[in-house]
C-alpha positions in Angstrom: -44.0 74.5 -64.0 -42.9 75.6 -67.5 -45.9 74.5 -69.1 -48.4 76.5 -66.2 -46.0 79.5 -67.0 -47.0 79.0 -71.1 -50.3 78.8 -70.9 -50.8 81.6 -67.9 -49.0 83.6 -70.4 -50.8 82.7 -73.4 -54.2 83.8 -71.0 -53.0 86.8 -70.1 -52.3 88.0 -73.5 -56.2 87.8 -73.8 -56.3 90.2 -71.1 -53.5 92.5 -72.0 -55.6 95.8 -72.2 -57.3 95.5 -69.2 -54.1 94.5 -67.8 -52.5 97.9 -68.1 -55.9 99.6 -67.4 -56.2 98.4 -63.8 -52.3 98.0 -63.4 -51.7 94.4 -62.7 -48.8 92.7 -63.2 -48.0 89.4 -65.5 -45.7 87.9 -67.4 -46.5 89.5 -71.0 -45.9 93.2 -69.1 -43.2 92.1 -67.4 -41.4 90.3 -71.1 -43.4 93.2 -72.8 -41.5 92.6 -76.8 -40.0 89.6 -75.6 -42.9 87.8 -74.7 -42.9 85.7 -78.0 -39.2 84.6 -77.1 -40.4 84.0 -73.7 -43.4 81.7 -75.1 -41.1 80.3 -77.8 -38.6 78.7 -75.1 -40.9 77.4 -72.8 -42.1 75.8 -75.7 -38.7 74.4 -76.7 -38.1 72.9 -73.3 -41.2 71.6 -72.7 -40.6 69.3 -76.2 -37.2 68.7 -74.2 -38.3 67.3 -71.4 -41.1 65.0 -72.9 -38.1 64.0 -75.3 -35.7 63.2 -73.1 -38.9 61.0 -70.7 -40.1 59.3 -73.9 -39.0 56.0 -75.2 -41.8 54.6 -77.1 -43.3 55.2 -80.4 -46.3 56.5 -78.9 -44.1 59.1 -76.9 -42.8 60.2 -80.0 -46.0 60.7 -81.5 -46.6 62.6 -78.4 -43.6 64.8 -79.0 -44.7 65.0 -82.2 -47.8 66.5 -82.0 -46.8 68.9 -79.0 -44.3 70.1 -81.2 -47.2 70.9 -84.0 -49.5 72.1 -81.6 -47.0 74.6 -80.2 -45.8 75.8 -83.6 -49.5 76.4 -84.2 -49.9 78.5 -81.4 -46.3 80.5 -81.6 -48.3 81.1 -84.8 -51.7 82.5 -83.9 -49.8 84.9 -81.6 -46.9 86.1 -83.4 -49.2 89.1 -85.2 -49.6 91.2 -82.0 -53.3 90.0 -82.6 -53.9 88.8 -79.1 -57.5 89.4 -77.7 -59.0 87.7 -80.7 -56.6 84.8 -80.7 -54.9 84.4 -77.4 -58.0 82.5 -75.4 -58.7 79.9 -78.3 -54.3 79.3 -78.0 -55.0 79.1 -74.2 -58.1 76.5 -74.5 -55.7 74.3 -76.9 -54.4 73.7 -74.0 -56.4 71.4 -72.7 -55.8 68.9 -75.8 -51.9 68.8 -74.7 -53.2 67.9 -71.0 -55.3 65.3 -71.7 -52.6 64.0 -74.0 -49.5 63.8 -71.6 -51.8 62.9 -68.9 -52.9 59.7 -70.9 -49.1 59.0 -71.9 -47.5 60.1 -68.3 -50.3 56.9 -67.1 -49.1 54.6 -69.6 -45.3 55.4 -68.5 -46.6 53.8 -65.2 
């Protein structure tokens, strides 16, 4: 749930304009200047959670590069730049899927 909430967040900040034009609701309206907190502790619990799951070397390189990954997009978003950087944040995504999915299979 918290990471569908980070990266639903980190898409709608693409669509932030449009957004307010046709007046729908999300998360980055409804955090408005605390949206960056709001991204920044889903973040830090995510890295939590896989923490507190992880007992291997690999899972720690997991952690690791989650950790790196989310830095890097708390990053590309902190500048209020969001239309030209928020989808390529959002797509990065998929890179921390694939990840966890191969690790959450080798938990098994």
């Amino acid at each position: 749930m918290l990471w569908t909430l980070l990266y639903d967040t980190q898409y709608a900040m693409a669509d932030f304009e449009d957004d307010q034009k046709l007046s729908l609701h999300s998360s980055v309206k409804f955090f408005q200047s605390y949206v960056h907190f709001f991204n920044a502790s889903l973040m830090f619990g995510l890295v939590m959670i896989l923490a507190s799951l992880t007992t291997t070397v690999w899972g720690w390189m997991m952690v690791l590069v989650s950790v790196l990954l989310f830095f890097w997009q708390w990053y590309q978003l902190k500048d209020g730049h969001w239309k030209e950087k928020a989808m390529r944040v959002f797509l990065s995504h998929m890179y921390l899927g694939g990840m966890w999915v191969f690790w959450l299979y080798g938990q098994i």
